[in-house]
N, C-alpha and C positions, 0 to 999 in steps of 0.2 A: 524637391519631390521626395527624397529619402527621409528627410525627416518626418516629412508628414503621413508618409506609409508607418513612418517606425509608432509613430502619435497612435495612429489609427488602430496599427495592432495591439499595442496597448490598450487601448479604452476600450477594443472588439475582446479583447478577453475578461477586463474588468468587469464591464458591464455584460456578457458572456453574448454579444451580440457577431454572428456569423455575419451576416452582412460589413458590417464594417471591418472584419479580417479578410472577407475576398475581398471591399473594395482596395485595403491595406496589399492584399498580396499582386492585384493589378498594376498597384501604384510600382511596387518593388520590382516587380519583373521588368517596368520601363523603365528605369528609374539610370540603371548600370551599374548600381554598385552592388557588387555581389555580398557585400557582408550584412546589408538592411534586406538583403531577399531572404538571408538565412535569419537573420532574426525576425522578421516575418511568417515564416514557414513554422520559427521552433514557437513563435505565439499561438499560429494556429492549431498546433498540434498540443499546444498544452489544453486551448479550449477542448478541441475534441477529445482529447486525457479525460477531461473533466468528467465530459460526456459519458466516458462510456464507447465511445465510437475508435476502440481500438486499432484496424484495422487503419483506418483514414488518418490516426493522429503518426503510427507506424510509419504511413505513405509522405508526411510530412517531414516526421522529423529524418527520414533516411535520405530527404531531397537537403535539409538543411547540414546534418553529419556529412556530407558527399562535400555541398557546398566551403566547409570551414577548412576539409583535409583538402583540399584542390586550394585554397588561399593560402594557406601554413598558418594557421592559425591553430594552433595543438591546444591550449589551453580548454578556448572554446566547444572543439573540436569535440576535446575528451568532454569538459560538461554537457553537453547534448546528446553522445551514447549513456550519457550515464544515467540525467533526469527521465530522458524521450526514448531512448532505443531500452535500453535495460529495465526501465521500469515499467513503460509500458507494453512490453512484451510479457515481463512477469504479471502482470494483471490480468493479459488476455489469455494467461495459462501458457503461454509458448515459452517453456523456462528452458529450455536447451538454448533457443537462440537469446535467453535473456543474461544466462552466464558466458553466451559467448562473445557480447556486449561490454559484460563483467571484466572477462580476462583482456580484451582489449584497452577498455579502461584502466583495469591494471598498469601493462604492457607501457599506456603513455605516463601514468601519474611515477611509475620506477624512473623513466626514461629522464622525467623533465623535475622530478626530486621537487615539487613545489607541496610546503605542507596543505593548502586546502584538497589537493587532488588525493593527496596519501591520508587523509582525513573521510573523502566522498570514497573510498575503499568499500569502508564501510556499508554503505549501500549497498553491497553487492548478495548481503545478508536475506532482502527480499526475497529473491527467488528462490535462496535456500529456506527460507519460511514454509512457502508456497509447495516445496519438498517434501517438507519433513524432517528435513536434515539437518536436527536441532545440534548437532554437534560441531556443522558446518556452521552454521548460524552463529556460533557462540566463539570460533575461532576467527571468523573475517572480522565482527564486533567487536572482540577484545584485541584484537592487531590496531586495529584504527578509529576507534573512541576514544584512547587516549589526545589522538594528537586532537580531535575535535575538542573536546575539554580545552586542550592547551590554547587551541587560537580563537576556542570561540564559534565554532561553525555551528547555531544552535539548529538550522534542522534537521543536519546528521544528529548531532545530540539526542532531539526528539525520538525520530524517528529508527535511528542506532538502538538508544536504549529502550523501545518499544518491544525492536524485536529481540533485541539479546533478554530481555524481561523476560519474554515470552515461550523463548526458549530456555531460559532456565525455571522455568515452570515446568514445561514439559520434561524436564527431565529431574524435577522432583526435588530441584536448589530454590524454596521456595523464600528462603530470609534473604536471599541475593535477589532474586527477580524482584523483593520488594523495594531493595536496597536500591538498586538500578533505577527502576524508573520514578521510586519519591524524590529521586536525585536531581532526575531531567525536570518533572515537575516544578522542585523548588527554584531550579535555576530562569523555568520558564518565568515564573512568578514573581522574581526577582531583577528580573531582566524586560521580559512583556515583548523579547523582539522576537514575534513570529506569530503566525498567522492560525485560522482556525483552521486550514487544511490539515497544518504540521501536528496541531495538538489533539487530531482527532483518533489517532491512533495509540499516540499513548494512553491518553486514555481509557479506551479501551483496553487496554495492557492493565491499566492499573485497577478498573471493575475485575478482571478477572483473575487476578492476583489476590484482591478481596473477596471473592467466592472461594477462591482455594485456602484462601485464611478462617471461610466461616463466616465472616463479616455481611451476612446478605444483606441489611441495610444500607451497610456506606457502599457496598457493592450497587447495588439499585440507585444513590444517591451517582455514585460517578459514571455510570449506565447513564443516565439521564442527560449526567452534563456531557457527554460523549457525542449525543442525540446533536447539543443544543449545537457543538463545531461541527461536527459534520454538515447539521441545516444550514451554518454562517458560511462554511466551505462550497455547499451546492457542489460540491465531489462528488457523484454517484454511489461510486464503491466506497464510500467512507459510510453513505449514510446507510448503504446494507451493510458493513458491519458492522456499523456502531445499533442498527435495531438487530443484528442478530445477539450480540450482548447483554443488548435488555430483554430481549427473549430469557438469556440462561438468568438475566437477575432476578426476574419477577417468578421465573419458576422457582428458583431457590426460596424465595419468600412465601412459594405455596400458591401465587398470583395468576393460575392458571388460565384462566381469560386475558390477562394481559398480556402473559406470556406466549399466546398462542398468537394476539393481533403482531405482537413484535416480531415473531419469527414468522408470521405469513407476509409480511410488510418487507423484510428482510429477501425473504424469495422472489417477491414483485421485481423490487428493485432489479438483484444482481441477476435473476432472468434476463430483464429487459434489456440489459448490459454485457451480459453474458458473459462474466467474468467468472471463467472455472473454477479458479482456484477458490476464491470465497464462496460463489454457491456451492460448491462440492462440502467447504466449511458448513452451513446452515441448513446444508440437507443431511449433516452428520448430528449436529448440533438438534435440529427438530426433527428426525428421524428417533434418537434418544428420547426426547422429551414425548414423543407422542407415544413409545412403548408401553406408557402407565396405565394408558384408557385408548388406546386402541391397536394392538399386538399388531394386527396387518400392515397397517398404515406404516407404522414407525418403523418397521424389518423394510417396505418396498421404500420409505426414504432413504435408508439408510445402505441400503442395498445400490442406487440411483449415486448415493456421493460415494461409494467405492466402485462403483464405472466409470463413474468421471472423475478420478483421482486417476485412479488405470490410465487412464485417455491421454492426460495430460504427464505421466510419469512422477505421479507425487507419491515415491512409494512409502515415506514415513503415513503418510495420512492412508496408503488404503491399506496397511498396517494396523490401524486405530479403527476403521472402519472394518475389518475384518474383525477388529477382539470386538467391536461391539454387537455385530450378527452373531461372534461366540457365545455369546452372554445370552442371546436369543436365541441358541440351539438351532440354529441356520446352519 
């Protein structure tokens, strides 16, 4: 019976089918063995990730984190605050509880000295994204991207150097943020081991690394393919920021009808899902864009992603959201 829950959970998230993870998590609760309930629990919870339905994947993965620290299983333990509790707490904007996730994680990868754990460090760089706090960002990144490099962890790699890319943009190292993620890239392309999820972010990183170089073409051209993992991902929040993206590409290109469907498409989504941190992003992002041809419009969006930055305590971004209502005499 364990095995066949563990089957089920599997195939219920590949195929992203919820029925076949409750039947999986039925299976696991009778089953006895406590360690197929928590891999049960962290399947369901990654589907709900997927979703969008943060709160419920939260409920999940804290039933499966509870589960691993009551068996002693530490290793586990620690990957599931790190993939489940940290990362999807930072999505749903609740980044206090997502760094305190973080320093837990810490706390065991110090403890138990295993290089993939001191390599998913790394990770803890999200929430400081999600901040603002590119200088945090760039110091957990560069502590533990090396050892990713060394052993190979390529979706810290990816998704590391996405945001340490990212953050050295923001802060104006822009021949390093390129250097960063053509790095990840090549290795992906060299290698092929990872998924469309993982490469939907750098991506993204990398379209707008190419806006900041000028390059609006190849920027629009990696906008696109950004598009095309996110839709192979069916990740929510990947596919609102990979269309808030192409939103900033095609306006660069002048593409102003494109540009507006990508960044209204962008809004649908991370509404629907309610992911603050990125819609706070796309309502900064198309708040700007709309100041050219209609002042009102683009001051009350942009005015809406510096409340909800507020909200959520991303002070770098309602930072950036404030220079930009300065620029509009707000």
């Amino acid at each position: 019976m364990a095995s066949l829950a563990r089957v089920q959970a599997l195939k219920g998230f590949i195929v992203r089918s919820e029925e076949l993870l409750t039947e999986a998590l039925v299976r696991a609760q009778s089953c006895g063995d406590p360690l197929t309930h928590a891999f049960v629990r962290d399947r369901y919870g990654a589907y709900l990730g997927a979703s969008g339905r943060w709160d419920e994947a939260l409920t999940q993965y804290g039933r499966s984190i509870a589960i691993y620290a009551d068996q002693g299983d530490r290793v586990q333990h620690a990957m599931t605050i790190n993939r489940g509790g940290r990362c999807y707490s930072a999505r749903a904007g609740l980044l206090t509880d997502s760094l305190r996730y973080a320093r837990e994680f810490r706390g065991i990868a110090a403890d138990l000295g295993d290089a993939r754990l001191l390599a998913w460090r790394a990770m803890e760089a999200e929430p400081y994204v999600y901040q603002g706090a590119w200088n945090d960002v760039i110091r957990v990144a560069e502590e533990s991207l090396p050892i990713a490099w060394q052993i190979g962890e390529i979706n810290v790699i990816l998704f590391g150097s996405a945001w340490l890319g990212l953050a050295y943009l923001k802060v104006g190292r822009l021949a390093e943020a390129r250097r960063v993620i053509d790095r990840a890239i090549e290795q992906w392309e060299a290698s092929r081991d990872s998924t469309p999820y993982s490469l939907t972010y750098l991506t993204t990183a990398a379209a707008l690394t190419r806006l900041a170089g000028g390059e609006t073409e190849a920027a629009l051209e990696t906008a696109r393919k950004a598009i095309d993992y996110a839709d192979r991902s069916r990740f929510r929040l990947e596919q609102g920021a990979a269309h808030r993206v192409l939103g900033q590409a095609y306006a660069a290109t002048g593409n102003r009808a494109e540009a507006d469907t990508a960044f209204r498409e962008s809004l649908g989504i991370l509404e629907g899902i309610r992911s603050r941190p990125e819609l706070g992003q796309t309502l900064l992002a198309y708040g700007q864009f709309k100041l050219h041809d209609d002042h009102v419009e683009g001051q009350a969006l942009i005015e809406r992603a510096r409340a909800m930055f507020e909200e959520i305590g991303a002070t770098g971004w309602v930072d950036e959201a404030q220079a930009a209502l300065a620029q509009t005499g707000s």
